[in-house]
The first five atom37 places (N, CA, C, CB, O) and aatype in JSON, in Angstrom:
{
  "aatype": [20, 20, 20, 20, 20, 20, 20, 20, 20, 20, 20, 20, 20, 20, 20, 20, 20, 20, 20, 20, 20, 20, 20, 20, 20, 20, 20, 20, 20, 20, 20, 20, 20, 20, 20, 20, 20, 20, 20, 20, 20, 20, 20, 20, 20, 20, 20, 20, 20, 20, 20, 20, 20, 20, 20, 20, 20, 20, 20, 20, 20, 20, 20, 20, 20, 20, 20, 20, 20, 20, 20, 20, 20, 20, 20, 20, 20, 20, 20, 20, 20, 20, 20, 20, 20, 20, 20, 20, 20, 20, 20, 20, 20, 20, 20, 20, 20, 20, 20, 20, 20, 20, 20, 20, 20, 20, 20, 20, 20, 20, 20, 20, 20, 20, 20, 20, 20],
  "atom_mask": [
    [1, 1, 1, 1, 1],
    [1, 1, 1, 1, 1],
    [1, 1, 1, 1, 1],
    [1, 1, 1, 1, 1],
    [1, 1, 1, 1, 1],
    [1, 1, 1, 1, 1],
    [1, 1, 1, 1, 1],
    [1, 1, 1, 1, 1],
    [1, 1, 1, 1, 1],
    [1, 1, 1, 1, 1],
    [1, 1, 1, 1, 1],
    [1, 1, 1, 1, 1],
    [1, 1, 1, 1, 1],
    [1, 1, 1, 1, 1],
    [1, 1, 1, 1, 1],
    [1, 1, 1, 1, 1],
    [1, 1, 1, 1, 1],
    [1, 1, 1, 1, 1],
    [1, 1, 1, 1, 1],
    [1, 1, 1, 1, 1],
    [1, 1, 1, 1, 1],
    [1, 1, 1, 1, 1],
    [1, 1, 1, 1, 1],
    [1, 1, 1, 1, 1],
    [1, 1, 1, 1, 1],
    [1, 1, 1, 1, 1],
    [1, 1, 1, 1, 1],
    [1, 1, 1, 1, 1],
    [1, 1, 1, 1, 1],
    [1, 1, 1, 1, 1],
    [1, 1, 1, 1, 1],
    [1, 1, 1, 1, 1],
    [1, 1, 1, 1, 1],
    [1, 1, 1, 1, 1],
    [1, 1, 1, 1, 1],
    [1, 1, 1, 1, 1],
    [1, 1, 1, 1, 1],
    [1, 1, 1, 1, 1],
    [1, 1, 1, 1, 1],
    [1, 1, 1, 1, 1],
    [1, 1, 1, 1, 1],
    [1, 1, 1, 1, 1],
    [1, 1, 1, 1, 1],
    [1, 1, 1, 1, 1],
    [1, 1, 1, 1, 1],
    [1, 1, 1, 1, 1],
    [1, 1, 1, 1, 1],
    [1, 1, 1, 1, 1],
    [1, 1, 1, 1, 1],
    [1, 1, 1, 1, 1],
    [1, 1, 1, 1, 1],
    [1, 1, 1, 1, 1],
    [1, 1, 1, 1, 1],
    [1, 1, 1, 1, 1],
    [1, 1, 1, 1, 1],
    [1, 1, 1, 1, 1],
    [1, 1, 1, 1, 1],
    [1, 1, 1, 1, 1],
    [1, 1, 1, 1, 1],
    [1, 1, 1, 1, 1],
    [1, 1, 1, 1, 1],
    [1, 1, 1, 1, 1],
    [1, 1, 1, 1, 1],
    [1, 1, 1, 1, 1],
    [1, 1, 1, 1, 1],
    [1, 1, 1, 1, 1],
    [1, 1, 1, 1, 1],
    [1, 1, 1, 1, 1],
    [1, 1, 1, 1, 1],
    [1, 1, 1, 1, 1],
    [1, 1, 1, 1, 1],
    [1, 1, 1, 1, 1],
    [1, 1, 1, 1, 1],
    [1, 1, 1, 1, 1],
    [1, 1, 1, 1, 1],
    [1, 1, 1, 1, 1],
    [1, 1, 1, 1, 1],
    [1, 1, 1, 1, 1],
    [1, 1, 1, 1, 1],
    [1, 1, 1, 1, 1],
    [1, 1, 1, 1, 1],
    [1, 1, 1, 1, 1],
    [1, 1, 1, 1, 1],
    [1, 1, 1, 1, 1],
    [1, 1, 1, 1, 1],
    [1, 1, 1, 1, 1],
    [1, 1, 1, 1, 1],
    [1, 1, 1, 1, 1],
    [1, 1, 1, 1, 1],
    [1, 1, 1, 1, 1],
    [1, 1, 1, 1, 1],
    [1, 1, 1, 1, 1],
    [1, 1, 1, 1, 1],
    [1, 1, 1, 1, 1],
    [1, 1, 1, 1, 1],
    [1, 1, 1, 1, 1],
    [1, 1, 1, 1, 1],
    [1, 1, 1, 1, 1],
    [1, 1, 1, 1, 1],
    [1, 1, 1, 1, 1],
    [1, 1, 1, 1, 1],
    [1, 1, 1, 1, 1],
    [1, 1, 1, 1, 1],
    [1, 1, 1, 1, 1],
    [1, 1, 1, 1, 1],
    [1, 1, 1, 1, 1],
    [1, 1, 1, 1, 1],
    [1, 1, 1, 1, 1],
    [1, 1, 1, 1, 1],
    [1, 1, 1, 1, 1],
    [1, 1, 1, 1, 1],
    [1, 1, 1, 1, 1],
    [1, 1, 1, 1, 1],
    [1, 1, 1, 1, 1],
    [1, 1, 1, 1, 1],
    [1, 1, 1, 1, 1],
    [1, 1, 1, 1, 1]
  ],
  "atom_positions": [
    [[96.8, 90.16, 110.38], [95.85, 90.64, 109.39], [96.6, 90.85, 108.09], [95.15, 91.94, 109.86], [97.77, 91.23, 107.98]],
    [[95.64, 90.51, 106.99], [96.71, 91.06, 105.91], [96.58, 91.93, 105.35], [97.02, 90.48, 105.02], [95.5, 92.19, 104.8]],
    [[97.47, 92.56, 105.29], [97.44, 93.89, 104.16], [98.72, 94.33, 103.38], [97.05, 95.25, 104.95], [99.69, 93.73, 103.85]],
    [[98.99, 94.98, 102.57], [99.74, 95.16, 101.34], [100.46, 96.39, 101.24], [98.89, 95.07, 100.23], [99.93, 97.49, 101.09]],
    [[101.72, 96.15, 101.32], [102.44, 97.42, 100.79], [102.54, 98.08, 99.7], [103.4, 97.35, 100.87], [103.06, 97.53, 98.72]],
    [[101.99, 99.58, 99.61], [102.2, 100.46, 98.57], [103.14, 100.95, 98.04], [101.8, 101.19, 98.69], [103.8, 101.47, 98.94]],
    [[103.62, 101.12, 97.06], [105.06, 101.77, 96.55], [105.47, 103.06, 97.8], [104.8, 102.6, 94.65], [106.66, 103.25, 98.05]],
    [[104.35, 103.94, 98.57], [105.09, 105.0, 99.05], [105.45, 104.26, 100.54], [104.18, 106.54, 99.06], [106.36, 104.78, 101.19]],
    [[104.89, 103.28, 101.0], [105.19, 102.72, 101.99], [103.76, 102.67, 103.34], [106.54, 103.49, 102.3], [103.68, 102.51, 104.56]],
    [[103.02, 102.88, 102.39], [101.4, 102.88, 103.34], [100.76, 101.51, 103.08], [100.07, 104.22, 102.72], [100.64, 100.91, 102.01]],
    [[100.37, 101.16, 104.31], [99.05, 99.84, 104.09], [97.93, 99.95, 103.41], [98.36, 99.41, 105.28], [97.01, 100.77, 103.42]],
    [[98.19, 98.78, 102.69], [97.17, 98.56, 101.57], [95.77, 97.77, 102.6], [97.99, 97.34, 100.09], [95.91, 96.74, 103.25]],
    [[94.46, 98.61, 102.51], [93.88, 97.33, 102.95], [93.09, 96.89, 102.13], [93.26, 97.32, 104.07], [92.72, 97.74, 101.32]],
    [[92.55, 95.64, 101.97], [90.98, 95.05, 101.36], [90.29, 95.8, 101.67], [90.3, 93.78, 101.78], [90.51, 96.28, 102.78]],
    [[89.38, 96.2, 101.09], [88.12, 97.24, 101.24], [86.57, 96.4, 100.46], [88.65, 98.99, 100.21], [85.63, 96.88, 101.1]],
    [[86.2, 95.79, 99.79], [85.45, 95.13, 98.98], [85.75, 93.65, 99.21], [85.64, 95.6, 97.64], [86.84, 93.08, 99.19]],
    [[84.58, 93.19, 99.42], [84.39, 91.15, 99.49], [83.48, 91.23, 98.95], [84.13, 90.05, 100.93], [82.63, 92.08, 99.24]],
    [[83.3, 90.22, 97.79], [82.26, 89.51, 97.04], [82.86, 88.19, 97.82], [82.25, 89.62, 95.14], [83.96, 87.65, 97.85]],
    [[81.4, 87.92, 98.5], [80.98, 86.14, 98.94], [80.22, 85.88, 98.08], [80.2, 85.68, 100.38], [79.16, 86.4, 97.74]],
    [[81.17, 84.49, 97.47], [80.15, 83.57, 96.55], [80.21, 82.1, 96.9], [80.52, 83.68, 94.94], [81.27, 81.61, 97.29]],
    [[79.15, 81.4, 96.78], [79.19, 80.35, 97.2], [79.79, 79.09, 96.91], [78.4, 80.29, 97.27], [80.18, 78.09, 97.51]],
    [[79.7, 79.6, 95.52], [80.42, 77.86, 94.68], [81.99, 78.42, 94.33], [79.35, 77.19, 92.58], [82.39, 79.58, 94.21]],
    [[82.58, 77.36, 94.22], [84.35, 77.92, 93.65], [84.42, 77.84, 92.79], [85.62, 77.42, 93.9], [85.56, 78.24, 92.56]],
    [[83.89, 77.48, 91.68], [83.33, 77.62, 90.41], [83.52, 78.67, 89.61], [82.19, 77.53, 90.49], [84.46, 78.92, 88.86]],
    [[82.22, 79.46, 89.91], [81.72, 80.61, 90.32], [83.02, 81.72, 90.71], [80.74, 80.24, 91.53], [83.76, 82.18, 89.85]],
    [[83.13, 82.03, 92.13], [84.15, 82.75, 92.5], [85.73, 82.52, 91.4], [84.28, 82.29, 94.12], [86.53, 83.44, 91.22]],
    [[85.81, 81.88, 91.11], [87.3, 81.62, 90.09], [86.63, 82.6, 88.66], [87.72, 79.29, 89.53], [87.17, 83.55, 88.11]],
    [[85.47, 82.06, 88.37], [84.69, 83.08, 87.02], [85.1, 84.43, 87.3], [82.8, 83.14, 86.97], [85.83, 85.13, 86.6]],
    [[84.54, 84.74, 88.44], [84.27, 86.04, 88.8], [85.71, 87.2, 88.76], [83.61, 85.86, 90.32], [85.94, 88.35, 88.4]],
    [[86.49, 85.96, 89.42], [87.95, 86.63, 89.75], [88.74, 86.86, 88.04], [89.06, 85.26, 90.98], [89.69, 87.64, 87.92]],
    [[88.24, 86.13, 86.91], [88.68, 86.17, 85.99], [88.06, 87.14, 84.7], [88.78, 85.0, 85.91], [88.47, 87.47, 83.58]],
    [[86.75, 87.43, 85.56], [86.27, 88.38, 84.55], [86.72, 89.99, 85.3], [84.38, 88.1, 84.28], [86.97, 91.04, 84.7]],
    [[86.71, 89.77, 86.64], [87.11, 91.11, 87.23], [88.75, 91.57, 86.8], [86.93, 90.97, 88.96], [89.0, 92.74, 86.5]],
    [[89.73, 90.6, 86.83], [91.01, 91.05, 85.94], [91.11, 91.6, 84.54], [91.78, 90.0, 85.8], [91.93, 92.4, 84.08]],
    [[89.85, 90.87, 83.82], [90.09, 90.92, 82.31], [89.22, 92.3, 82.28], [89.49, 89.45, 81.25], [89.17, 92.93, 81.22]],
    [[88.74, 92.63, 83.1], [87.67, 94.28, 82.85], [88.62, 95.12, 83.66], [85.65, 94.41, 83.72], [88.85, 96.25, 83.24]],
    [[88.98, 94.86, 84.33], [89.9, 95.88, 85.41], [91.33, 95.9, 84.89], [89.96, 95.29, 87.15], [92.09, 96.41, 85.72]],
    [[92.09, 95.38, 83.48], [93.24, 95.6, 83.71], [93.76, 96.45, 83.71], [93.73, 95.19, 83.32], [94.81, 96.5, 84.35]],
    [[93.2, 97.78, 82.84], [93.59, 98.9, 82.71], [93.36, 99.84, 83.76], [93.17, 99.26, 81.69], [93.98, 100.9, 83.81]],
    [[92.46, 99.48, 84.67], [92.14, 100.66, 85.91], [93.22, 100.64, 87.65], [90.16, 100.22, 86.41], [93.09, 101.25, 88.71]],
    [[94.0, 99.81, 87.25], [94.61, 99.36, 88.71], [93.89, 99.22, 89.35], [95.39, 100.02, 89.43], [94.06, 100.01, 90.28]],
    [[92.57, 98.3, 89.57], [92.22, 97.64, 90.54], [92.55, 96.43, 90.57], [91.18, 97.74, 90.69], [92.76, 95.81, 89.53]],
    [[92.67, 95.78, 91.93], [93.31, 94.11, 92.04], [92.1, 93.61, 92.27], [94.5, 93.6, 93.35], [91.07, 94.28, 92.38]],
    [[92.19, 92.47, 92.33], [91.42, 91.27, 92.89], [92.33, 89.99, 92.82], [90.02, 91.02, 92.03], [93.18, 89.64, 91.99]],
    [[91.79, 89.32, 94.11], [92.09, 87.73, 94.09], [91.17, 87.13, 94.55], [93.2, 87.22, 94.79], [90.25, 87.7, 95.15]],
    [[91.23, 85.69, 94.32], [90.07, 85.08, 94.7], [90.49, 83.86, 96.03], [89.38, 84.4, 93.23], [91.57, 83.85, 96.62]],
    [[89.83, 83.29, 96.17], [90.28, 82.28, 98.09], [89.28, 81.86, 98.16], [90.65, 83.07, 99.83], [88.25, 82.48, 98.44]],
    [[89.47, 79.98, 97.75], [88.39, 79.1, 98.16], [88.59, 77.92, 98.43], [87.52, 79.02, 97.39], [89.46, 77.6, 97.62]],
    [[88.32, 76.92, 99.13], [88.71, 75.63, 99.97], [88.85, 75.05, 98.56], [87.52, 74.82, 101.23], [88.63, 75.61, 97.48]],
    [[89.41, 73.36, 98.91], [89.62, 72.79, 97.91], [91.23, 72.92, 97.28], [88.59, 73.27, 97.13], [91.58, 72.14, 96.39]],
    [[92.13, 73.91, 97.8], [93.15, 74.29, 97.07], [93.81, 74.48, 98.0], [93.1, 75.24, 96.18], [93.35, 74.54, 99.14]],
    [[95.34, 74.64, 97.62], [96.45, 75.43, 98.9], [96.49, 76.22, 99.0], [97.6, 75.5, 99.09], [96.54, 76.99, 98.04]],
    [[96.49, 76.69, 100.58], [96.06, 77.91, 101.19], [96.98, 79.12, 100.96], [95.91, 77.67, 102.63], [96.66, 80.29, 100.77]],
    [[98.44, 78.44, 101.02], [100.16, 79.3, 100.89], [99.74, 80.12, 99.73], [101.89, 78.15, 100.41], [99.59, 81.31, 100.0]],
    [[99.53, 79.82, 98.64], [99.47, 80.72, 97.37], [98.16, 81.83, 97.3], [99.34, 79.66, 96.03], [98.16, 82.89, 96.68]],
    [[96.83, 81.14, 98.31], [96.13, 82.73, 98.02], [96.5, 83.39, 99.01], [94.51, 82.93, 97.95], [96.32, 84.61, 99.0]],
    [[97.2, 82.69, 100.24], [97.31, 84.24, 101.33], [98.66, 84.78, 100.57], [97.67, 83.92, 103.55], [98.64, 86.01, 100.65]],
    [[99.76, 84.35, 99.89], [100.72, 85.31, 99.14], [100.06, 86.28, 98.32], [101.66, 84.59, 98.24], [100.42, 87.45, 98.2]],
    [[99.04, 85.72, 97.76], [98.26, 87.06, 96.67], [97.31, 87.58, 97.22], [97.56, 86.7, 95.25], [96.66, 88.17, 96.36]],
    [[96.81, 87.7, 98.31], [96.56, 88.63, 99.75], [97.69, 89.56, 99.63], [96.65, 87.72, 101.39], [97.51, 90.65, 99.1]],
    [[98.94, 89.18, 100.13], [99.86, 89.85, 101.03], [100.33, 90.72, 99.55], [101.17, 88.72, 102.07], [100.26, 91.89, 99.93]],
    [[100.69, 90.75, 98.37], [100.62, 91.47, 97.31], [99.92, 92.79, 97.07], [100.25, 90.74, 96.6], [100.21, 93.66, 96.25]],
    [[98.87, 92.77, 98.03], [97.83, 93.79, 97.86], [97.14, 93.88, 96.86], [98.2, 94.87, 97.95], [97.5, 93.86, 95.68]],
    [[95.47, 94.02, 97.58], [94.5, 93.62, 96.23], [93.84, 95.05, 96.34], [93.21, 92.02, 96.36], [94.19, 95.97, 97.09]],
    [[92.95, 95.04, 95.57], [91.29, 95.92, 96.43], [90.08, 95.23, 96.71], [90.52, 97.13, 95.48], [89.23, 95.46, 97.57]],
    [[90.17, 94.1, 95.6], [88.99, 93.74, 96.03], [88.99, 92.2, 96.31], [87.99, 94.18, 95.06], [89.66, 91.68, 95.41]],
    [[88.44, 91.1, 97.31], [88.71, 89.81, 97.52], [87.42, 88.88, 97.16], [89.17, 89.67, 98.93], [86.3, 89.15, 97.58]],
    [[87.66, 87.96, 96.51], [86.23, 87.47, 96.34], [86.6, 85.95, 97.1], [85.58, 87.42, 94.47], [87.73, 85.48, 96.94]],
    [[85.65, 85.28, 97.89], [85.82, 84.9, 98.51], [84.39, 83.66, 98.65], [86.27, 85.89, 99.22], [83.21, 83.98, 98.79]],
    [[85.04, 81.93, 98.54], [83.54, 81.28, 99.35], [83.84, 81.49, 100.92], [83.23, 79.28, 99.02], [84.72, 81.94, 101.66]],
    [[82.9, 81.04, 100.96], [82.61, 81.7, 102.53], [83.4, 80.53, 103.42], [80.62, 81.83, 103.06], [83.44, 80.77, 104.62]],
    [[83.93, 79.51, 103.04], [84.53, 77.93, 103.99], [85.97, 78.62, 104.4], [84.84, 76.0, 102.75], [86.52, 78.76, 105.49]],
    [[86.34, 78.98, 103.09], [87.94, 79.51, 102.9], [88.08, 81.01, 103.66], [88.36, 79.73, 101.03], [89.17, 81.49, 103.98]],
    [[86.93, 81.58, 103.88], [87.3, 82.97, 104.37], [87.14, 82.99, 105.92], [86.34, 84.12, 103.68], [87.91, 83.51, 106.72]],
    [[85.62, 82.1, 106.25], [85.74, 81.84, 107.43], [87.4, 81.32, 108.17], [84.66, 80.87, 107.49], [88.02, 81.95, 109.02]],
    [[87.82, 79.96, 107.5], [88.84, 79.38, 107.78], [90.43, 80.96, 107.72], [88.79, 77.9, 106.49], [91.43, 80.7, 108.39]],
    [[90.41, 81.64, 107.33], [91.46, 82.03, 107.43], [91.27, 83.17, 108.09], [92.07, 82.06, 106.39], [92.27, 83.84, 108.35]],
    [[89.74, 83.71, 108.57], [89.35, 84.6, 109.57], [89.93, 83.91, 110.85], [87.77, 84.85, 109.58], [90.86, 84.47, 111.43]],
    [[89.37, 82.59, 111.39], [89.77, 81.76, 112.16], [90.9, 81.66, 112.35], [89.44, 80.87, 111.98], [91.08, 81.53, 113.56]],
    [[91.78, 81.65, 111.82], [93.12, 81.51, 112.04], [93.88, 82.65, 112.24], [93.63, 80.87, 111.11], [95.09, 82.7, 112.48]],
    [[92.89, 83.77, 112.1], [93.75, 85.29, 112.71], [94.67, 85.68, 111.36], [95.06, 84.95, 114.4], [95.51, 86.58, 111.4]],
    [[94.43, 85.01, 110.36], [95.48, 85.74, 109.18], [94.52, 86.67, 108.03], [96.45, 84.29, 108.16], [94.91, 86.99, 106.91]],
    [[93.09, 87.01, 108.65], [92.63, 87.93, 108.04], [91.51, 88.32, 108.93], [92.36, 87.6, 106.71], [91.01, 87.61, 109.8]],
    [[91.03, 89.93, 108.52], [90.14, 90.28, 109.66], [89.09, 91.25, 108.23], [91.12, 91.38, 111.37], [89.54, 91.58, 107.13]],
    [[87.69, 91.5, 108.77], [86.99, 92.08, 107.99], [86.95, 93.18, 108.44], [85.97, 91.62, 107.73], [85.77, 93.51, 108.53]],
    [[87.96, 94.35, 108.96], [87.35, 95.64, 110.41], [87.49, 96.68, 109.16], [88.75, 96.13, 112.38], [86.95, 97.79, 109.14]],
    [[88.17, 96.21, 108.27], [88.47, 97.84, 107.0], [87.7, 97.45, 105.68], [90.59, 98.16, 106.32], [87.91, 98.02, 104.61]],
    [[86.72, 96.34, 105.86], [86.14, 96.28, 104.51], [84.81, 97.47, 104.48], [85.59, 94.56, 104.21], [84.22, 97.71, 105.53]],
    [[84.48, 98.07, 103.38], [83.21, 98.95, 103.25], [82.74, 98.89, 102.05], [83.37, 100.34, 103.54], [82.15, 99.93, 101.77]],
    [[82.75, 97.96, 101.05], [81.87, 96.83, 100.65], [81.92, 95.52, 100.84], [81.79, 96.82, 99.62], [82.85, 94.88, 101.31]],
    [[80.28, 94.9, 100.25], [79.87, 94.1, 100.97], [78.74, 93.37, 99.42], [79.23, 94.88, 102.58], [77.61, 93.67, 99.01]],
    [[79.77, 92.35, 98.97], [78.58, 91.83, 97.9], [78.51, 90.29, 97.81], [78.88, 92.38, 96.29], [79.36, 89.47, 97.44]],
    [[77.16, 90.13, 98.31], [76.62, 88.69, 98.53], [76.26, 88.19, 96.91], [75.09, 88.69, 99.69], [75.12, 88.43, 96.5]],
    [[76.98, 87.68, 96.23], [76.64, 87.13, 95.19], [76.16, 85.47, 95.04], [77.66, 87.46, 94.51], [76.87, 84.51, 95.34]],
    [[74.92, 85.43, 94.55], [73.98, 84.9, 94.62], [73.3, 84.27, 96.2], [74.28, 84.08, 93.67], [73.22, 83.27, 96.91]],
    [[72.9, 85.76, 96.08], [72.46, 85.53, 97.85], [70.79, 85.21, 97.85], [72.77, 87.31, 99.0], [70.05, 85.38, 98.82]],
    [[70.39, 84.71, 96.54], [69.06, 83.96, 96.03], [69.4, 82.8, 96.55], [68.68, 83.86, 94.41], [68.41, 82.2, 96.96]],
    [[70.62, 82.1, 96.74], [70.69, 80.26, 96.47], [71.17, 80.31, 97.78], [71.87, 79.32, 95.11], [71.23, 79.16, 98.21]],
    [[71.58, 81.24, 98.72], [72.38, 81.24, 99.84], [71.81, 80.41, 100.76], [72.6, 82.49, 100.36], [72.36, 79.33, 100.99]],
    [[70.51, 80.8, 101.51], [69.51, 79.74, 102.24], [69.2, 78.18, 102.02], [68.33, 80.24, 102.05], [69.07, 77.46, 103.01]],
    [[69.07, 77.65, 100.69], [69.27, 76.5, 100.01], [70.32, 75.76, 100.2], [69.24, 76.7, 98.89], [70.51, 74.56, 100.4]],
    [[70.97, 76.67, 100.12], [72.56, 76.02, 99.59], [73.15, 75.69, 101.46], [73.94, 77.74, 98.34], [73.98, 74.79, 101.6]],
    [[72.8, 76.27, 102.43], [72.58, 75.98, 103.91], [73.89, 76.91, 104.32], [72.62, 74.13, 104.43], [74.41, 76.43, 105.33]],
    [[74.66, 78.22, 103.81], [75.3, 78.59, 103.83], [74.97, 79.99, 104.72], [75.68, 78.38, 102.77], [75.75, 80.83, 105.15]],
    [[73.65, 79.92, 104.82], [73.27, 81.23, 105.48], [73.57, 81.1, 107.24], [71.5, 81.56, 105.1], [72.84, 81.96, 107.74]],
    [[74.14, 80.58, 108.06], [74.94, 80.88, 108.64], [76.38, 81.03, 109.07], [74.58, 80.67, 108.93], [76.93, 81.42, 110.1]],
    [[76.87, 80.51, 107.72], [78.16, 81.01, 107.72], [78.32, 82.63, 106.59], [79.14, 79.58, 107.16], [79.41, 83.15, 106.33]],
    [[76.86, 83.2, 106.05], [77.14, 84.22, 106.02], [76.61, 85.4, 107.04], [76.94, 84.32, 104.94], [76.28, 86.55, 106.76]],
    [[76.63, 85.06, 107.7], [75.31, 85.68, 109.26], [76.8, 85.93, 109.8], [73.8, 84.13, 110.59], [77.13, 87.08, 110.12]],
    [[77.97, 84.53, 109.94], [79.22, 85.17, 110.57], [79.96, 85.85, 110.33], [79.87, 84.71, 110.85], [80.69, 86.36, 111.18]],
    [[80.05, 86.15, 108.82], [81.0, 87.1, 108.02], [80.22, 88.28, 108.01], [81.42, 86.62, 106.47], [80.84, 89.28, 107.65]],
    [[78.66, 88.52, 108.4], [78.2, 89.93, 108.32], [78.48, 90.37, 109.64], [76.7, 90.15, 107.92], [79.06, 91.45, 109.71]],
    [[78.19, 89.74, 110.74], [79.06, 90.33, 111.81], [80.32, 90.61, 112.18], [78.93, 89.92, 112.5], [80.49, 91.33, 113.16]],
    [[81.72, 89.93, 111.26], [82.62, 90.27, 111.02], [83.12, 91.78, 111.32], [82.59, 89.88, 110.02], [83.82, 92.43, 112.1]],
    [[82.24, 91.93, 110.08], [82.37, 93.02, 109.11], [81.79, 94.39, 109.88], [81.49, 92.63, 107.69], [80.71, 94.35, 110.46]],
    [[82.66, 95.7, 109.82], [82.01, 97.03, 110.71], [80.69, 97.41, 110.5], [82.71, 98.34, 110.44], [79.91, 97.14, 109.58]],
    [[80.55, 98.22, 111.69], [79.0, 98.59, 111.71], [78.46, 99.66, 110.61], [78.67, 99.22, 113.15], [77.27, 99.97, 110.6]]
  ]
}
């Protein structure tokens, strides 16, 4: 699972996923959430197919707070046991209008069961 070391020596975990569907999109998102958040120490990274995998699980393992995520790339690295959803306690479906359309609504049906009760 990944999670992130703190300067005092405590695990960092992800707590917040924004699923978005397009990588497009999610790369926007990840770039407006740095440029509003720089001053507050909150992290974010973003993780979406199409790209190499080595460089977003390193900025995983960095420690974030918040992960935005398409759902191909998150499934895929859920699958592979190098990330788990058991400590997230948000939960933001962004553009969960196009989700059904877009035929993605059961790969977000698997990430809501993921995720704690």
């Amino acid at each position: 699972m990944l999670r992130a070391t703190i300067t005092n020596g405590t695990k960092r975990k992800i707590r917040s996923l924004i699923v978005i569907p397009a990588r497009e999109q999610a790369i926007k998102t990840g770039e407006r959430f740095k440029a509003y958040g720089r001053h507050t120490g909150i992290t974010c990274t973003v993780i979406f197919g199409g790209g190499y995998q080595n460089p977003q699980t390193s900025a995983l393992r960095t420690g974030i707070d918040i992960l935005i995520a398409t759902t191909g790339r998150l499934l895929d690295l859920m699958n592979q046991g190098q990330l788990t959803l058991h400590d997230m306690e948000i939960l933001i479906l962004a553009g969960a209008d196009r989700i059904p359309d877009m035929d993605f609504i059961h790969d977000v049906k698997r990430i809501i069961n993921a995720l704690p009760k």
